[in-house]
C-alpha positions as CSV (number, residue, x, y, z in Angstrom):
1,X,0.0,0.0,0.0
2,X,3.0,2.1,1.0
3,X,4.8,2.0,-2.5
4,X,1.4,1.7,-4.3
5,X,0.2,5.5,-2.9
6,X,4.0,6.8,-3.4
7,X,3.3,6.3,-6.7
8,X,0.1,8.1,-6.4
9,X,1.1,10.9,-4.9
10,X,4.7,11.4,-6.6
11,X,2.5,12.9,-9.5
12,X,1.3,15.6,-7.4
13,X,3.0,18.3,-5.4
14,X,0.5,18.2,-2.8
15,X,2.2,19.3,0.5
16,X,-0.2,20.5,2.9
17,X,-4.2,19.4,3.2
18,X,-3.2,15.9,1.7
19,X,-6.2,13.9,1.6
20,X,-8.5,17.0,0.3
21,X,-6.1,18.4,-2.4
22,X,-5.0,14.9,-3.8
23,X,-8.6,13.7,-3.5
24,X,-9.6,16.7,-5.7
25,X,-6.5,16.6,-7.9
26,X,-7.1,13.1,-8.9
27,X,-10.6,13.3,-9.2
28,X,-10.1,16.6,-11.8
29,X,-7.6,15.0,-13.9
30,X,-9.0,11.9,-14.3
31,X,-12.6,13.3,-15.2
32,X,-11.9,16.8,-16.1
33,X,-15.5,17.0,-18.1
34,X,-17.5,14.8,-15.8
35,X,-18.9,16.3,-12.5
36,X,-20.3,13.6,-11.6
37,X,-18.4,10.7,-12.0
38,X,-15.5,13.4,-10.5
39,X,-17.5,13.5,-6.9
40,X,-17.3,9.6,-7.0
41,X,-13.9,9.5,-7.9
42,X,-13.1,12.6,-5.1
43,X,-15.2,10.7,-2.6
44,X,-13.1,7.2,-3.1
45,X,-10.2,8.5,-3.2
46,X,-10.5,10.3,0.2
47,X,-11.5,6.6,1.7
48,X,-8.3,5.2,0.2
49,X,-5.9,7.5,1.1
50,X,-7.7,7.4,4.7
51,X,-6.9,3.2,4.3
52,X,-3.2,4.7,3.4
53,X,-2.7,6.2,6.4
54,X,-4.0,3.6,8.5
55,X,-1.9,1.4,6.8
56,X,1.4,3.2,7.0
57,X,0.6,4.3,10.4
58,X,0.3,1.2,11.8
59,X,-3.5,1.3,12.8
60,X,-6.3,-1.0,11.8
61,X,-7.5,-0.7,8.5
62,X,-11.4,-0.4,8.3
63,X,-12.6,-2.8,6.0
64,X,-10.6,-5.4,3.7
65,X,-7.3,-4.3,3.2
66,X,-6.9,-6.3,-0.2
67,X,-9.4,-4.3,-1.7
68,X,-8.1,-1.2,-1.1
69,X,-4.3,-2.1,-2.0
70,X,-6.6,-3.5,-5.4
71,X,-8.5,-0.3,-5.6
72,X,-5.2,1.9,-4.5
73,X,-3.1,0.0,-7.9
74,X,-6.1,0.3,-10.2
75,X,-6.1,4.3,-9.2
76,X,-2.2,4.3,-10.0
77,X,-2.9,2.6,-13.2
78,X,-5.7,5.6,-14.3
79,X,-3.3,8.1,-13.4
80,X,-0.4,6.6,-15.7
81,X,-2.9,5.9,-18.8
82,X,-4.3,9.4,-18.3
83,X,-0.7,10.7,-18.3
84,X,0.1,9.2,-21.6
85,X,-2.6,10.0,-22.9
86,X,-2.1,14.0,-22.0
87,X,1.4,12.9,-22.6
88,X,1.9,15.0,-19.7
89,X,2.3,14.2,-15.4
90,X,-0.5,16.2,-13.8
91,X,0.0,19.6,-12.9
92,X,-1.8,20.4,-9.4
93,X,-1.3,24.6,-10.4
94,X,-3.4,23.5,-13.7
95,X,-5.7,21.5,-11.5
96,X,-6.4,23.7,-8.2
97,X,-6.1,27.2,-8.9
Protein backbone atom coordinates (compact mmCIF):
# COMPACT_ATOMS: atom_id res chain seq x y z
CA UNK A 1 0.00 0.00 0.00
CA UNK A 2 3.01 2.08 0.98
CA UNK A 3 4.80 1.99 -2.49
CA UNK A 4 1.44 1.68 -4.29
CA UNK A 5 0.20 5.45 -2.87
CA UNK A 6 4.00 6.83 -3.39
CA UNK A 7 3.31 6.33 -6.67
CA UNK A 8 0.10 8.05 -6.36
CA UNK A 9 1.14 10.94 -4.90
CA UNK A 10 4.72 11.38 -6.64
CA UNK A 11 2.51 12.86 -9.46
CA UNK A 12 1.28 15.60 -7.37
CA UNK A 13 3.00 18.25 -5.37
CA UNK A 14 0.50 18.23 -2.78
CA UNK A 15 2.24 19.34 0.52
CA UNK A 16 -0.25 20.51 2.86
CA UNK A 17 -4.17 19.39 3.20
CA UNK A 18 -3.17 15.90 1.70
CA UNK A 19 -6.18 13.88 1.62
CA UNK A 20 -8.48 17.01 0.28
CA UNK A 21 -6.13 18.40 -2.39
CA UNK A 22 -4.95 14.92 -3.76
CA UNK A 23 -8.63 13.73 -3.50
CA UNK A 24 -9.63 16.72 -5.69
CA UNK A 25 -6.45 16.64 -7.94
CA UNK A 26 -7.08 13.13 -8.90
CA UNK A 27 -10.59 13.31 -9.19
CA UNK A 28 -10.09 16.61 -11.78
CA UNK A 29 -7.59 14.98 -13.94
CA UNK A 30 -9.03 11.92 -14.28
CA UNK A 31 -12.64 13.31 -15.23
CA UNK A 32 -11.94 16.80 -16.06
CA UNK A 33 -15.54 16.99 -18.08
CA UNK A 34 -17.47 14.82 -15.78
CA UNK A 35 -18.85 16.34 -12.50
CA UNK A 36 -20.34 13.56 -11.65
CA UNK A 37 -18.40 10.65 -11.95
CA UNK A 38 -15.48 13.42 -10.50
CA UNK A 39 -17.47 13.52 -6.91
CA UNK A 40 -17.29 9.64 -6.98
CA UNK A 41 -13.90 9.54 -7.93
CA UNK A 42 -13.12 12.64 -5.05
CA UNK A 43 -15.19 10.65 -2.60
CA UNK A 44 -13.07 7.23 -3.11
CA UNK A 45 -10.16 8.54 -3.23
CA UNK A 46 -10.54 10.31 0.20
CA UNK A 47 -11.51 6.63 1.72
CA UNK A 48 -8.28 5.20 0.19
CA UNK A 49 -5.92 7.49 1.14
CA UNK A 50 -7.69 7.37 4.71
CA UNK A 51 -6.89 3.18 4.30
CA UNK A 52 -3.19 4.66 3.38
CA UNK A 53 -2.71 6.19 6.40
CA UNK A 54 -4.04 3.64 8.46
CA UNK A 55 -1.85 1.40 6.80
CA UNK A 56 1.37 3.15 6.98
CA UNK A 57 0.61 4.33 10.36
CA UNK A 58 0.26 1.16 11.84
CA UNK A 59 -3.51 1.35 12.79
CA UNK A 60 -6.34 -0.98 11.76
CA UNK A 61 -7.48 -0.72 8.53
CA UNK A 62 -11.40 -0.37 8.31
CA UNK A 63 -12.65 -2.78 6.03
CA UNK A 64 -10.64 -5.42 3.73
CA UNK A 65 -7.27 -4.29 3.16
CA UNK A 66 -6.95 -6.33 -0.20
CA UNK A 67 -9.38 -4.31 -1.65
CA UNK A 68 -8.10 -1.25 -1.06
CA UNK A 69 -4.35 -2.11 -1.98
CA UNK A 70 -6.64 -3.50 -5.39
CA UNK A 71 -8.50 -0.25 -5.61
CA UNK A 72 -5.20 1.92 -4.52
CA UNK A 73 -3.12 -0.01 -7.92
CA UNK A 74 -6.13 0.32 -10.15
CA UNK A 75 -6.07 4.29 -9.23
CA UNK A 76 -2.17 4.29 -9.95
CA UNK A 77 -2.90 2.59 -13.17
CA UNK A 78 -5.66 5.63 -14.29
CA UNK A 79 -3.31 8.09 -13.38
CA UNK A 80 -0.38 6.60 -15.72
CA UNK A 81 -2.89 5.89 -18.79
CA UNK A 82 -4.27 9.42 -18.34
CA UNK A 83 -0.66 10.71 -18.29
CA UNK A 84 0.09 9.19 -21.55
CA UNK A 85 -2.64 10.04 -22.94
CA UNK A 86 -2.08 14.01 -22.03
CA UNK A 87 1.38 12.92 -22.65
CA UNK A 88 1.90 15.02 -19.67
CA UNK A 89 2.31 14.19 -15.45
CA UNK A 90 -0.53 16.25 -13.76
CA UNK A 91 0.00 19.63 -12.87
CA UNK A 92 -1.84 20.38 -9.37
CA UNK A 93 -1.34 24.58 -10.36
CA UNK A 94 -3.36 23.49 -13.65
CA UNK A 95 -5.66 21.47 -11.47
CA UNK A 96 -6.42 23.65 -8.25
CA UNK A 97 -6.06 27.22 -8.93
Amino acid sequence: MAVLWAGIEGMFGASTEIRFRLSLCIARFLHPDDADTRKQKFELVKKLYNSRSSAVHGAKVKGNINQSVEASAELLKELIHQSIIDRAIPNEEDLVP
